[in-house]
N, C-alpha and C positions, 0 to 999 in steps of 0.2 A: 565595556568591561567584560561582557559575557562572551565575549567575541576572542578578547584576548585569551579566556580560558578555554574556552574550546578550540580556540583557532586551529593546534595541531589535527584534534576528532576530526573537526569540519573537514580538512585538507581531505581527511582518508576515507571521509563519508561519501565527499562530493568525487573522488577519484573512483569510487564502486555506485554511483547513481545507479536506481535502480529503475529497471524497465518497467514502462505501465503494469498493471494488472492485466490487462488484454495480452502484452506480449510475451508475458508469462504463460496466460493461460492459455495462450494458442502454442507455445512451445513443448507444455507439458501435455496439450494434447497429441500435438503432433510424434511426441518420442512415445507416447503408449498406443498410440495408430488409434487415436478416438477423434471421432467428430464434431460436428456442435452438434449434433443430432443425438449423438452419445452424450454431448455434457448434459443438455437437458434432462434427458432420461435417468442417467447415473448420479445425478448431482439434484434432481426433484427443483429445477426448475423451469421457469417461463420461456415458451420458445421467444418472448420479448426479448426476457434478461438476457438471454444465451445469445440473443441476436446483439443485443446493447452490448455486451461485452467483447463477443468478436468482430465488431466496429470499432470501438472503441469512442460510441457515441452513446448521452443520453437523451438523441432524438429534439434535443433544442441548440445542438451545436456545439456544446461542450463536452469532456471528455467526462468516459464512463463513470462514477465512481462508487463502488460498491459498499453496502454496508457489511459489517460483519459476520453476520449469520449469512449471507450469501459468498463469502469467502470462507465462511466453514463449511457451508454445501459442497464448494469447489475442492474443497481441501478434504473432507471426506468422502463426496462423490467419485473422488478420482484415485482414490487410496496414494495420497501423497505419502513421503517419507516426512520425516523430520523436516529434512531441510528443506526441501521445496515447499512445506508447509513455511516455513519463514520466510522463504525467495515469496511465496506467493501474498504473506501476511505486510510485510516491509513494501512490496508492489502495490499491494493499495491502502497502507499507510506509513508512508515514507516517515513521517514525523517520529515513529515508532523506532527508526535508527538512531534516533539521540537520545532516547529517553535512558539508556544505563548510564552514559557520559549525564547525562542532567543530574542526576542521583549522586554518583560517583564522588561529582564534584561539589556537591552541596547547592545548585543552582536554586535564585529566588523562582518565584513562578515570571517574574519580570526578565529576568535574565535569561531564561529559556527558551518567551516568548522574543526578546532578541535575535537570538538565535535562526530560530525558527523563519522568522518577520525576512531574516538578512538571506537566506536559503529562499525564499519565495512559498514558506510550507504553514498550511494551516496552524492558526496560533490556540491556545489552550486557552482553559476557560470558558466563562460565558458571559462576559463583561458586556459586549456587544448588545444584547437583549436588552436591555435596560434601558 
């Protein structure tokens, strides 16, 4: 059912997939002539994290994924605009591109996680814990 309502969103969602967070960030450094060596510095993080991110590993074989306050180091370390601030924020949480279509439409939290579950993208909640 959830699927039905969104079907068209989805369609337009999954036609603008969005690139990792890594190839964001190495794009946006690339167009301001910065390096990792700069992101570290400009953005006050670990030459770890700065390394995890331009791999696009977190060093157990899966891909990077960033929490949010190190996506606002990125995003104000690099004096992003607006919208690379959201190219960069929807890069490492995709899930975040359904969230006005979930609204919009009145979705239950069940339906959203539908949704979500059918795209391959981390589901809401914290049911799982329990």
């Amino acid at each position: 059912m959830a699927n039905q309502l969104l079907s068209k969103q989805s369609e337009n969602i999954n036609e603008n997939k969005y690139d990792s967070f890594s190839d964001v960030v190495k794009r946006h450094l690339e167009a301001k002539g910065k390096s990792q060596k700069d992101l570290t510095k400009l953005c006050a993080l670990s030459k770890t994290t700065a390394s995890r991110i331009i791999r696009n590993s977190n060093d157990k074989g899966s891909t990077y994924k960033p929490d949010y306050l190190v996506v606002m180091a990125v995003i104000v370390g690099l004096k992003s605009t607006r919208e690379e601030s959201k190219e960069l924020f929807f890069a490492a949480f995709p899930e975040m591109a359904y969230l006005e279509n979930f609204l919009d439409k009145k979705l239950t939290i069940y339906e959203a996680n539908e949704v979500l579950d059918d795209n391959g993208l981390s589901l809401l909640g914290n049911f799982r814990e329990e």
